[in-house]
C-alpha positions in Angstrom: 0.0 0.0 0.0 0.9 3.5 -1.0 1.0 4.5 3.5 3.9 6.2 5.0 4.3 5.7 9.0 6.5 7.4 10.9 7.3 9.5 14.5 3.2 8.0 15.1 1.8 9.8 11.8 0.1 8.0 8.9 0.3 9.7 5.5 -0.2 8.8 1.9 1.3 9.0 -1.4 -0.3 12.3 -3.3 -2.1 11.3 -6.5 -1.7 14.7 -7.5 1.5 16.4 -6.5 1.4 19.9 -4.7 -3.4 19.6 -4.2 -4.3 19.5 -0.6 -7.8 18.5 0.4 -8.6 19.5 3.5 -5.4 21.6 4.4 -3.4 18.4 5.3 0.3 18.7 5.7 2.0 17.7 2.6 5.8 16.6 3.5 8.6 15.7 0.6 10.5 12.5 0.5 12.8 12.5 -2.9 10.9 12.7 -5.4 7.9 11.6 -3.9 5.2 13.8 -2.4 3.1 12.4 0.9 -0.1 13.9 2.3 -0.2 13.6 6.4 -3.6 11.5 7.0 -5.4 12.9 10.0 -6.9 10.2 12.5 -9.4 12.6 13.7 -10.8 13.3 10.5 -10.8 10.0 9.4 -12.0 6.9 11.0 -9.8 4.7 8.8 -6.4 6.3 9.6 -7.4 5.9 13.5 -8.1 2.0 12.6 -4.5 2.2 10.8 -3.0 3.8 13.9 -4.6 1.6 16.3 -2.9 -1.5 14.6 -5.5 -2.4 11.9 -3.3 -5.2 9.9 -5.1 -7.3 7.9 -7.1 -4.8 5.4 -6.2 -5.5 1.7 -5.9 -2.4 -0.2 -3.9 -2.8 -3.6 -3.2 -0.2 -6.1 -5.8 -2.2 -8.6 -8.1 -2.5 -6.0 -12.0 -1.4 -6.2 -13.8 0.1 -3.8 -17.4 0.8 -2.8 -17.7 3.4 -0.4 -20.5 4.3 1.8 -20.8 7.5 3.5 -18.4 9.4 1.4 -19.2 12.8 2.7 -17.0 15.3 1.4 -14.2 12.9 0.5 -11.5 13.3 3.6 -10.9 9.6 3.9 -11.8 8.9 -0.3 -9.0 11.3 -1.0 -6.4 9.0 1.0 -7.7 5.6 -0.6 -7.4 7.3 -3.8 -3.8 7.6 -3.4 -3.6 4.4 -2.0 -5.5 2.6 -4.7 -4.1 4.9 -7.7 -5.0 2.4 -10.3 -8.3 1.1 -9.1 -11.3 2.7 -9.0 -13.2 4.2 -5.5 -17.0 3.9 -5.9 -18.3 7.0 -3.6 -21.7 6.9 -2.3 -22.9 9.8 -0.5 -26.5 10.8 0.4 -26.2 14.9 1.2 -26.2 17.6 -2.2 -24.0 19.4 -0.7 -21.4 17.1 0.1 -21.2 16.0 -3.6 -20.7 19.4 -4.6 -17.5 18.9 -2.9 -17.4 15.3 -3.7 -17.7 15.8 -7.5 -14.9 18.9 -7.6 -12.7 16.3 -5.8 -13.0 13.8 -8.8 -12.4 16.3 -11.4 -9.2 16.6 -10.1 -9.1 12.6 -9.4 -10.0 10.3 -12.1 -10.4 7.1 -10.0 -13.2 8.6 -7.7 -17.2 8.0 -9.0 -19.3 10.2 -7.2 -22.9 8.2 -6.3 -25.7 11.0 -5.2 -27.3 7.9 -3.7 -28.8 6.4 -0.3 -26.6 3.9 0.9 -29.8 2.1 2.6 -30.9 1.5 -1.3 -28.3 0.1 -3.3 -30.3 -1.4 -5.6 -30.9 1.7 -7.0 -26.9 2.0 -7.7 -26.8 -2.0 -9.1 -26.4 -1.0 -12.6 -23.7 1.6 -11.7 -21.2 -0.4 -9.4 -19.3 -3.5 -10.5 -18.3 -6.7 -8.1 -16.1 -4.5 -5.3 -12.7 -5.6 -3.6 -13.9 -3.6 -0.2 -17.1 -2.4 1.3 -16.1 0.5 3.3 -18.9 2.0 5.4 -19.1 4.6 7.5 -22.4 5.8 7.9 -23.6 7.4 11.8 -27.5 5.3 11.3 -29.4 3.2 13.6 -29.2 0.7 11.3 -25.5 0.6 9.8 -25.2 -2.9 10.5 -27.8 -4.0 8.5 -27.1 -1.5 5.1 -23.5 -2.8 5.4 -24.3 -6.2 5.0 -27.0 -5.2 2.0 -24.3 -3.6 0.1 -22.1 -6.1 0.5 -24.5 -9.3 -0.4 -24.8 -7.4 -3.7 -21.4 -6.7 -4.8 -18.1 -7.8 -2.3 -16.5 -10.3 -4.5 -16.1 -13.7 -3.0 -12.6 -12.8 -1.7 -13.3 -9.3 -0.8 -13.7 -7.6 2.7 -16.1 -5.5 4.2 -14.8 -2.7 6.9 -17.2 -1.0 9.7 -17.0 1.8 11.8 -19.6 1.6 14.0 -20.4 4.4 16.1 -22.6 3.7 19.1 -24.5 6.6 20.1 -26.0 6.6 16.2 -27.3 3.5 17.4 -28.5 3.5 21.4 -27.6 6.7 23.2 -28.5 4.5 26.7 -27.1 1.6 25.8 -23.5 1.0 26.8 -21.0 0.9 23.7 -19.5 -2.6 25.2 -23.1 -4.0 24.5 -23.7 -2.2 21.1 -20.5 -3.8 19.7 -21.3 -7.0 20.8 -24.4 -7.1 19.1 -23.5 -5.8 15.8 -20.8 -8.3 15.7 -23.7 -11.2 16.5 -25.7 -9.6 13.5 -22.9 -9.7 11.4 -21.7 -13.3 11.9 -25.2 -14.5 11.8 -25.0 -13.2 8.1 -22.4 -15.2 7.1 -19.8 -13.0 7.8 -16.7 -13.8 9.6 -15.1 -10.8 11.8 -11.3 -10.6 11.1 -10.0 -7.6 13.3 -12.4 -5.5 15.8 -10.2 -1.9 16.9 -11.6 0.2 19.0 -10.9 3.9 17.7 -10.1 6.1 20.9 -8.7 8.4 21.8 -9.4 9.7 17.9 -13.0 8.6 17.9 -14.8 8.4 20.9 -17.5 5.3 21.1 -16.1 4.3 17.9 -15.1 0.6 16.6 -13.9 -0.7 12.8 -14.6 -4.2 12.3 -12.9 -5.5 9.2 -14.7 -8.8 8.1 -14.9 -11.3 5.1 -17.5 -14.1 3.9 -18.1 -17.4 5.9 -17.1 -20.2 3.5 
């Protein structure tokens, strides 16, 4: 993977040289150029940081991404997958705004105006997927997760969570909440590969990172 660690930062390889997104730190090394990925503005970095191993992320690979927002964490898999092809699904018109300048200036991002709790309404638009990344703050995450991934996670692909609590119970403890989203998700035939909890970036926060039950 195109990810530079060091002195406890994360960063990535800039697709394009000398463009910041969201005013990250850009730092040189030779003749390469690396954009510093901020863990609390990006759930995936914290997993990273928190000693998230097993995620597959090739420069080839495809991605179908649910909750794209504005593109913080798309930007960095966009480096990191600069010849694949980041499938960007994002409910709120004025997050695309921002979503679609970011792919003009990015060809391996597709913007989907779309709700992520519907995919069939994207089926004709996304192809078989290497990843599922979600990260969407609903009630029922779990469940549109698992949808998405039924319909187009390839049979060796993997599906990634982060799961925040208080979108799902605000009484319920987040011990309690985790444990039952990981029931749900095994009793769909999915096996759970890493669980990281994503303090002190994320607070009430986990990623689990899973794959099919063969």
């Amino acid at each position: 993977m195109n990810i530079f660690y060091k002195d406890g930062e994360i960063a990535t390889r800039n697709l394009s040289q000398g463009i910041r997104v969201y005013d990250e730190r850009l730092i040189q090394d030779g003749a390469e150029e690396y954009r510093i990925w901020n863990p609390r503005r990006s759930k995936l970095a914290a997993a990273l940081l928190n000693g998230l191993e097993g995620l597959e992320l090739n420069n080839d690979s495809k991605v179908l991404y649910l909750g794209a927002s504005t593109g913080t964490t798309v930007s960095h898999i966009s480096d990191i997958c600069d010849d694949g092809l980041i499938y960007a699904v994002e409910f709120s018109p004025v997050s695309m705004k921002k979503l679609v300048r970011l792919s003009q200036k990015r060809n391996n991002i597709m913007p989907l105006l779309a709700d992520a709790t519907k995919p069939k309404y994207y089926l004709n638009k996304v192809e078989k997927v290497d990843l599922v990344y979600c990260d969407v703050a609903q009630e029922k995450q779990s469940e549109l997760f698992m949808d998405n991934m039924d319909l187009f996670l390839k049979e060796d692909g993997q599906g990634l969570i982060t799961i925040k609590a208080r979108s799902i119970d605000v009484i319920q403890k987040p011990k309690k909440i985790f444990k039952d989203e990981a029931k749900k998700i095994k009793e769909n035939g999915y096996s759970i590969l890493e669980k990281i909890k994503l303090e002190p970036y994320e607070k009430d926060h986990i990623a689990f990172l899973v794959e099919k039950s063969f």
